[in-house]
N, C-alpha and C positions, 0 to 999 in steps of 0.2 A: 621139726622140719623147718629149718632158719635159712638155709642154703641153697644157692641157685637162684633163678628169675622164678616170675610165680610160675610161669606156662612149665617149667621143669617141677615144680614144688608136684603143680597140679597133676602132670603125666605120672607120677609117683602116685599120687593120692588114686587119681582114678582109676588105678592094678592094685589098690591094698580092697578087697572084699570085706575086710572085718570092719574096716573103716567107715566102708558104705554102707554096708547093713545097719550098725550103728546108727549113723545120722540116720538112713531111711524110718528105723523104729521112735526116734526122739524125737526127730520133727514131724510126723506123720502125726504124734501122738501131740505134741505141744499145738498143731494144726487144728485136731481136731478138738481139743479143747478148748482154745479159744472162741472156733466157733458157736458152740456149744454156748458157755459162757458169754459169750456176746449177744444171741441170742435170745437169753432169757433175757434180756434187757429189756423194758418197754418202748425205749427209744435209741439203739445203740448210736445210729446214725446222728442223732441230734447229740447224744456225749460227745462223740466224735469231734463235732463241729465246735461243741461248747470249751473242749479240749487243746484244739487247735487256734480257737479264739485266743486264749489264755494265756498260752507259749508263745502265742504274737504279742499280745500285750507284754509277756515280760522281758521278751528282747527289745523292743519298742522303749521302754522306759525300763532298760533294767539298769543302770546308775541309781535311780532313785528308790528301785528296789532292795538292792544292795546295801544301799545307807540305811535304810528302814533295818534292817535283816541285822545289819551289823549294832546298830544301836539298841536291838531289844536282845541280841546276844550279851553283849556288855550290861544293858540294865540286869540280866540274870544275873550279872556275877560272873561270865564268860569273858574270854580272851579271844581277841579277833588277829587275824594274821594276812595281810595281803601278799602274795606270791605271784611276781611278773612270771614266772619260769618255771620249767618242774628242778630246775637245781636250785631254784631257790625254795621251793617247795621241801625239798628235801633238809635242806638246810635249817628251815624252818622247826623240822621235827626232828632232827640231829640236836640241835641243841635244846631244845625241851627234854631230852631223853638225858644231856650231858648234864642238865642243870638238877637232874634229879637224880643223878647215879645210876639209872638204867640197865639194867643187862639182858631182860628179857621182856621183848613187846610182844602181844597179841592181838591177832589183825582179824578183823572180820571181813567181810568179800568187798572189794575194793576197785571197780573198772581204772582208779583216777590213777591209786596207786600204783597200779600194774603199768599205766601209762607212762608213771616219772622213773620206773623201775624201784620206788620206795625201799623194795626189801635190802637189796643190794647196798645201797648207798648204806642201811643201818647196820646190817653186815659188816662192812668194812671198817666200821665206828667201831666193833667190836659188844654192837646189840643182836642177840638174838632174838630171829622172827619164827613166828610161828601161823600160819594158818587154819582158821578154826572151822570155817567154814570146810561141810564134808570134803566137795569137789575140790576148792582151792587146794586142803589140805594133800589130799591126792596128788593132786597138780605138780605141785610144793616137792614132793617127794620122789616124783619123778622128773624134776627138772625143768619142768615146761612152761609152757602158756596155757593160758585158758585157751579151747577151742569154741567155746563159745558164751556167747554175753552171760549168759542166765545158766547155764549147765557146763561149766567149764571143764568137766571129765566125762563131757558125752562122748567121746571116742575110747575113753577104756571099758576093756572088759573086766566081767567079772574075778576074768584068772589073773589079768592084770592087778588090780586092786588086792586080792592076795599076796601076791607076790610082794609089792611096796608094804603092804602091813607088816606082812611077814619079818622086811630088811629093819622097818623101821623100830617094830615093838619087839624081834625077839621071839613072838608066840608060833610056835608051830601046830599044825595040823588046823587052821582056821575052815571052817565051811565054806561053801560056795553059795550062804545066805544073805540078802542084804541087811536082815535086823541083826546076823551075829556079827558083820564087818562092822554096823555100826557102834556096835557094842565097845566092839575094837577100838574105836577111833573115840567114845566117849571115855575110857577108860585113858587112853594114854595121853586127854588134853585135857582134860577137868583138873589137873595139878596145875599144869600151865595156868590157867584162867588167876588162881590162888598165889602163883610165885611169881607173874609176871606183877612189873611195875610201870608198865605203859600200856594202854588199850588203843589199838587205832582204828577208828570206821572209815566206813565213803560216807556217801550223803545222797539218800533217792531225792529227794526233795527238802529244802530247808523251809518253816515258814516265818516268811519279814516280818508278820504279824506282832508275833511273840518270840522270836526268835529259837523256834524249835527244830532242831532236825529230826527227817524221819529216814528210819530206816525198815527198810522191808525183806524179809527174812522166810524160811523154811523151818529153820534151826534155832534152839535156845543160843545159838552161841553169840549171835549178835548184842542180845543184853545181858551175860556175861562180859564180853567187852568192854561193855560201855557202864557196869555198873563194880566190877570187883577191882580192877587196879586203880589205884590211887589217882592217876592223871588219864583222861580220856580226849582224845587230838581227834577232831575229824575232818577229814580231806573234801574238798568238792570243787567240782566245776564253776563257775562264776555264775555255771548260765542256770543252775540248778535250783530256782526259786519260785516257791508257789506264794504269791502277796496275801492271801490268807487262807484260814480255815476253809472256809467254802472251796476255796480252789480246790483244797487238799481232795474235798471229798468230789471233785470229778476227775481229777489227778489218778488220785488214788485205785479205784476203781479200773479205769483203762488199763494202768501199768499189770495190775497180778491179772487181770481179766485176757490180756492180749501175752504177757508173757506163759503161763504156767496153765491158762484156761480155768482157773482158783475164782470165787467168788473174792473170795479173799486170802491172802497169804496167813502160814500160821502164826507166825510174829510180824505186828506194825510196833515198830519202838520209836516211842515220842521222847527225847530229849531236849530237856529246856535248862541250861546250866548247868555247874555243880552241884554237890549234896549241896542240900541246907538244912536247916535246925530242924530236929522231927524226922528227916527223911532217915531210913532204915539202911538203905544204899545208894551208891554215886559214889562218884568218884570227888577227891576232894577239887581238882582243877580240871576246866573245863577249856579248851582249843580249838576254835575252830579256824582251819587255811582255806582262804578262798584264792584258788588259782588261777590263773589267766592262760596263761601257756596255748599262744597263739589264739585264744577266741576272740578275744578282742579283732584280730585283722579280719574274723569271719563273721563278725558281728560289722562290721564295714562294709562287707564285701557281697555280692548279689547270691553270696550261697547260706545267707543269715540260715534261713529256715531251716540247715539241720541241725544248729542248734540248741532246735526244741523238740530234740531227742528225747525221749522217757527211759531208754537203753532198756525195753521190753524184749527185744529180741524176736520179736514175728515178723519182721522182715529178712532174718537170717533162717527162718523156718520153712515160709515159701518158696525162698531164692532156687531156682533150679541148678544156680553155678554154686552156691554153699553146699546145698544137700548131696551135690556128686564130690566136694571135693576138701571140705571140714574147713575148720578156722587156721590151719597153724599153716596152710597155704599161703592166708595171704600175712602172713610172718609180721605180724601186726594187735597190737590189743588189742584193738575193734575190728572185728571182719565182716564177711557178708555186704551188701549193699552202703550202708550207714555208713561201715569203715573204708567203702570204696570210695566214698565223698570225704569222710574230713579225715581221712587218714592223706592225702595228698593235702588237703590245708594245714594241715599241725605240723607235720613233718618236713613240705616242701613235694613239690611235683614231681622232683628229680627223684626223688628216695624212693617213691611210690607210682611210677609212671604210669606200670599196668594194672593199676587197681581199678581206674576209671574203663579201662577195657574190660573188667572180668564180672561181665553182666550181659545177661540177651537182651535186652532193654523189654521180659516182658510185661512189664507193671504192675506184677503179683506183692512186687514191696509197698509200691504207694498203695494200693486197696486194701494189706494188711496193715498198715501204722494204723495206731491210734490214734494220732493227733494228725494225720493227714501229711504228711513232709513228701514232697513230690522231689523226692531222688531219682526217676530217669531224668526230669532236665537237668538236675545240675549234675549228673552224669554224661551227659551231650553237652555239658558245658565245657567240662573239664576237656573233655578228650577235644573240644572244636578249641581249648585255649594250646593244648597240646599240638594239634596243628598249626595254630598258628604261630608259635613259637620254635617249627623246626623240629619238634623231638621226634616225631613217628617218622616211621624207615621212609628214606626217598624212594626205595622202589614202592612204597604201598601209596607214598602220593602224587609217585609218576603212571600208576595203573589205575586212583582215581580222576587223574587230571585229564587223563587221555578217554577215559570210559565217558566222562563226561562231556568231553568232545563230540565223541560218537553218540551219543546219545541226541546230539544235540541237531543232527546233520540225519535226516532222515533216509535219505541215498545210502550214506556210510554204514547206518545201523541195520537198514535190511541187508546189505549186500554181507558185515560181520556177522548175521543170522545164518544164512545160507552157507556161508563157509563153515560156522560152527554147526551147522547140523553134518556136514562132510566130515568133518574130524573126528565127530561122534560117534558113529557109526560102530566103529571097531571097537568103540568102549562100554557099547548099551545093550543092554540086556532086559525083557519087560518092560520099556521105557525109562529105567534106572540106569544112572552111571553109578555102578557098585567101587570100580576104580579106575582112578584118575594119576596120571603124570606129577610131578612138583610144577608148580603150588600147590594145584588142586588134593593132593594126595593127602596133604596133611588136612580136608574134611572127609576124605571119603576113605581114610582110614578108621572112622570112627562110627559114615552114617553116608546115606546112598545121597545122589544129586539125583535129582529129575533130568531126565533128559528133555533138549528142547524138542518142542511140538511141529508137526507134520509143518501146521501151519500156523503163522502166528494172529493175532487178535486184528492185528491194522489188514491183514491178507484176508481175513474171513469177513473184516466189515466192507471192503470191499466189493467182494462177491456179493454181500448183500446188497449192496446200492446200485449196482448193476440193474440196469432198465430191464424188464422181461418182455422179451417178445413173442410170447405165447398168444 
């Protein structure tokens, strides 16, 4: 769903039932896991805090982070790579792929890559990709995007997922089981892992320390990746650095805790270089691109703090505007809340205008992050920078200019009371207006209005102050 403004994307999403159900069972379930899991903490609030501490510090001085990170990459034995852009990102791993003869890479789950469109670009190089990861892989083969951070094929079904096995392996009569689809899907990528000659990761966290990245996983496939083909590249954000051990282990903990409600995920994979002498496997050359692509201007800019994203995905869990209407609405790699904010930074405001709008602002994102990222104000940011720049319709900022008039003129506003409860009349039913005229019609198509009151609050204080003469 790449087509149309999001309000059209969304009016589609919210008549597809199977879609809602969907998100209702994933994130209801990924919800209550978390809290669960956070719970048992003895102190969840203070990680919390110790969490968000951290992410400040490492944007606060992350230059110096960076250099650190970069020179205990290189003391491994590792290759560092700097990337202003995702074309040059890509560029970057085009010719690592060309300098080695290349023909088939295999990707483990990747938010960055998805970003610079990575596949695409190696495609067209004439390398094949492949995704290993369950959901990706699914994704993969039905053409799509991820619909969301951490479960990127929560909107297919189970018939779905047959169906793509079916085209992709050949096998007919598959069950409608999840351990025999996975079977499936181990069977027809375990040769890949062996014939591919590039491996590429993201990166949840790098640490400056020692120069390790980690990755966090469900599935073996992630160190298959990173341990059978000969050259392993991994992609990351700039802003993705824990400055040591310790950090890792509050890092750590928050991310599978708040994304999946997991004490821990089943694979943490610690990479620190290439093979070396003794080691059993690795890869012989070790890559890692550190991208920029736009953070830098958001590392300037008064919306730093998102940042120090952990890309857990519990803010797209309790969003009430995600949960009615999945990721591929907002026709974006990162969706839900998080991708309402720095998908109009990375991209530009224009590309993404109503993203900043497609939120209630009711603060269920900021109380579930883990490191605390207060996404309603820089969502009243965006949208008041929007304003001020002209983009929102002039009828909707000649109906606040004037409401705010009246507002302001206490004559005007009781006497606009009184004539709206005359208009009303013929549209109330129970004291609901079930439907309304245009504008109105496009809310009360979907959900009633209150109708206004006999009497209003200034008319009843009033009454009260009125002297008694009894």
């Amino acid at each position: 769903m790449t087509t149309g403004t999001f309000t059209e994307r969304a009016t589609t999403a919210v008549q597809d039932t199977q879609l809602r159900d969907a998100l209702a069972r994933a994130t209801v379930h990924f919800v209550d896991g978390r809290l669960t899991a956070m719970g048992e903490l003895p102190d969840p609030d203070g990680l919390r805090d110790r969490g968000r501490a951290i992410r400040r510090e490492v944007l606060e001085n992350l230059d110096e982070h960076l250099a650190t990170l970069a020179d205990a990459v290189e003391a491994a034995g590792g290759h560092v790579h700097w990337a202003l852009d995702g074309d040059e990102a890509c560029r970057i791993v085009g010719q690592i792929a060309e300098q080695h003869g290349v023909e088939l890479a295999v990707k483990a789950k990747s938010m960055t890559s998805e970003e610079i469109e990575l596949n695409h670009v190696l495609e067209a190089q004439g390398v094949s990709v492949v995704e290993t990861d369950l959901g990706e892989w699914i994704i993969q083969l039905a053409g799509e995007r991820p619909s969301h951070i951490i479960a990127p094929a929560v909107h297919k079904t189970i018939e779905d997922v047959i169906e793509l096995f079916k085209t992709a392996t050949g096998e007919e009569g598959l069950p409608a089981e999840i351990p025999a689809l996975t079977a499936v899907a181990r069977r027809a990528l375990r040769q890949r892992f062996v014939e591919a000659g590039l491996g590429i990761s993201g990166v949840n966290f790098a640490v400056a320390e020692t120069g390790t990245v980690i990755l966090v996983t469900n599935e073996g496939n992630g160190r298959f990746v990173t341990s059978l083909p000969p050259v392993h590249v991994a992609i990351m954000g700039l802003e993705k650095v824990a400055p040591t051990w310790d950090d890792l282990t509050v890092l750590l903990p928050l991310l599978t805790r708040s994304a999946t409600g997991q004490r821990m995920s089943s694979y943490v994979t610690a990479v620190t270089g290439p093979r070396r002498a003794g080691d059993i496997d690795g890869p012989q050359e070790f890559h890692l691109v550190i991208m920029d692509n736009g953070r830098s201007d958001i590392l300037d800019s008064k919306y730093r703090e998102s940042l120090a994203c952990i890309r857990c995905g519990a803010c797209l869990n309790v969003c009430p505007v995600y949960g009615e209407v999945g990721g591929h609405t907002y026709a974006s790699t990162y969706p839900g809340p998080i991708g309402s904010v720095i998908t109009p930074l990375l991209e530009g405001a224009e590309s993404a205008s109503e993203l900043p709008w497609a939120s209630s602002l009711c603060g269920a994102c900021l109380d579930a992050c883990p490191v605390r990222i207060d996404l309603p104000r820089m969502l009243i940011e965006l949208r008041d920078e929007q304003v001020a720049r002209g983009m929102t319709p002039r009828s909707e900022s000649w109906a606040f200019r004037w409401f705010g008039r009246l507002t302001r003129h206490r004559f005007l506003y009781s006497l606009a009371v009184r004539v709206g409860r005359l208009l009303q009349r013929p549209l109330t039913r129970d004291d609901r207006i079930t439907s309304a005229p245009p504008p109105l019609s496009g809310w009360t198509q979907y959900r009633d209005f209150p109708a206004l009151a006999g009497r209003s609050f200034s008319e009843r204080w009033e009454e009260m102050e009125k002297p008694s003469h009894d």
